[in-house]
Structures are given as structure tokens and as C-alpha cells.
N, C-alpha and C positions, 0 to 999 in steps of 0.2 A: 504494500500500500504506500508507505515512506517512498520508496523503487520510483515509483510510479509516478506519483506526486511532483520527485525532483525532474525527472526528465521531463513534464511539463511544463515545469521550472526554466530547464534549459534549453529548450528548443523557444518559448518564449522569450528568453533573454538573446537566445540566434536571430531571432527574427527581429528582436528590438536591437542590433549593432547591426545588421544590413541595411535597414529600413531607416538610421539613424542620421543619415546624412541627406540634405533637402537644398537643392542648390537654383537659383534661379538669376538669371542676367535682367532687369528693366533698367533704360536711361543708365548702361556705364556704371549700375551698382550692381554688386553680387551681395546675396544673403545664401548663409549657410547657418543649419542648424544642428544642433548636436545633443542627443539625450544628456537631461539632467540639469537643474537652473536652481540655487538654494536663493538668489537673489537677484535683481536688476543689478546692483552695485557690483558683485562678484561677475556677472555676466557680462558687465561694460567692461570692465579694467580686463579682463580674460580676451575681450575679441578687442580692445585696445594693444593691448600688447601683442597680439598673436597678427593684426593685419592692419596697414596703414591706414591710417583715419577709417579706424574700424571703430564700431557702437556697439553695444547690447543691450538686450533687456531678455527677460525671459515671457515664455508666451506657452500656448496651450493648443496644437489644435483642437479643430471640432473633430470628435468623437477616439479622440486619443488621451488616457488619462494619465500621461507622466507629459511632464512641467519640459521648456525643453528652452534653450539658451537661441536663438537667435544673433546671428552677425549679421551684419548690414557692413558693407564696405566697398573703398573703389575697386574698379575688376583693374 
């Protein structure tokens, strides 16, 4: 039963690191998002540092319920 449980534990968590990254070009900005956001403030300084005049905030889509960090920046 535990057996059981975790492997749909892990095949869940497989599907949430593939499906994890969300990339789109409008007007010369790229947004990439990445599971996992415990703040706006941690999400900004994280896609500041990682991409030039990069932003964050953390967002939610619709019908997904883990919180997820959004970048916004130049391509």
C-alpha cells in the first residue's frame, strides 16, 4: 500500500519537473517559469540575479495547484 502510494508520489513529481518549465516570447520579453515561489520578494531577487533586467513574482495557474515563480525578462 506505502509501495504504491510512493510511486504515485513519483511519477507525479516526473510529470511536475517536465511540465515545469513554460516559456513564451511577446514584444522582445521572455517569461519562464519554474515550480515553487515561497514569495514575490524571493522570486524577484532569484530571476534578478539569474537574467538581465529580469523580474519576478510568483503566480498560480488556472487549474494547477502549486504556486510557481514566474520571470519576465529581455530575450
Amino acid at each position: 500500500m506505502l509501495l504504491m502510494k510512493m510511486e504515485k508520489i513519483s511519477i507525479f513529481l516526473l510529470i511536475l519537473l517536465v511540465f515545469s518549465v513554460e516559456m513564451k516570447v511577446e514584444a522582445e520579453r521572455c517569461r519562464l517559469a519554474s515550480v515553487g515561489c515561497s514569495s514575490d520578494a524571493v522570486c524577484n531577487q532569484y530571476c534578478w540575479s539569474k537574467y538581465p533586467n529580469g523580474h519576478g513574482e510568483c503566480y498560480r495557474p488556472a487549474g494547477f495547484p502549486i504556486v510557481q515563480c514566474a520571470c519576465t525578462y529581455d530575450c
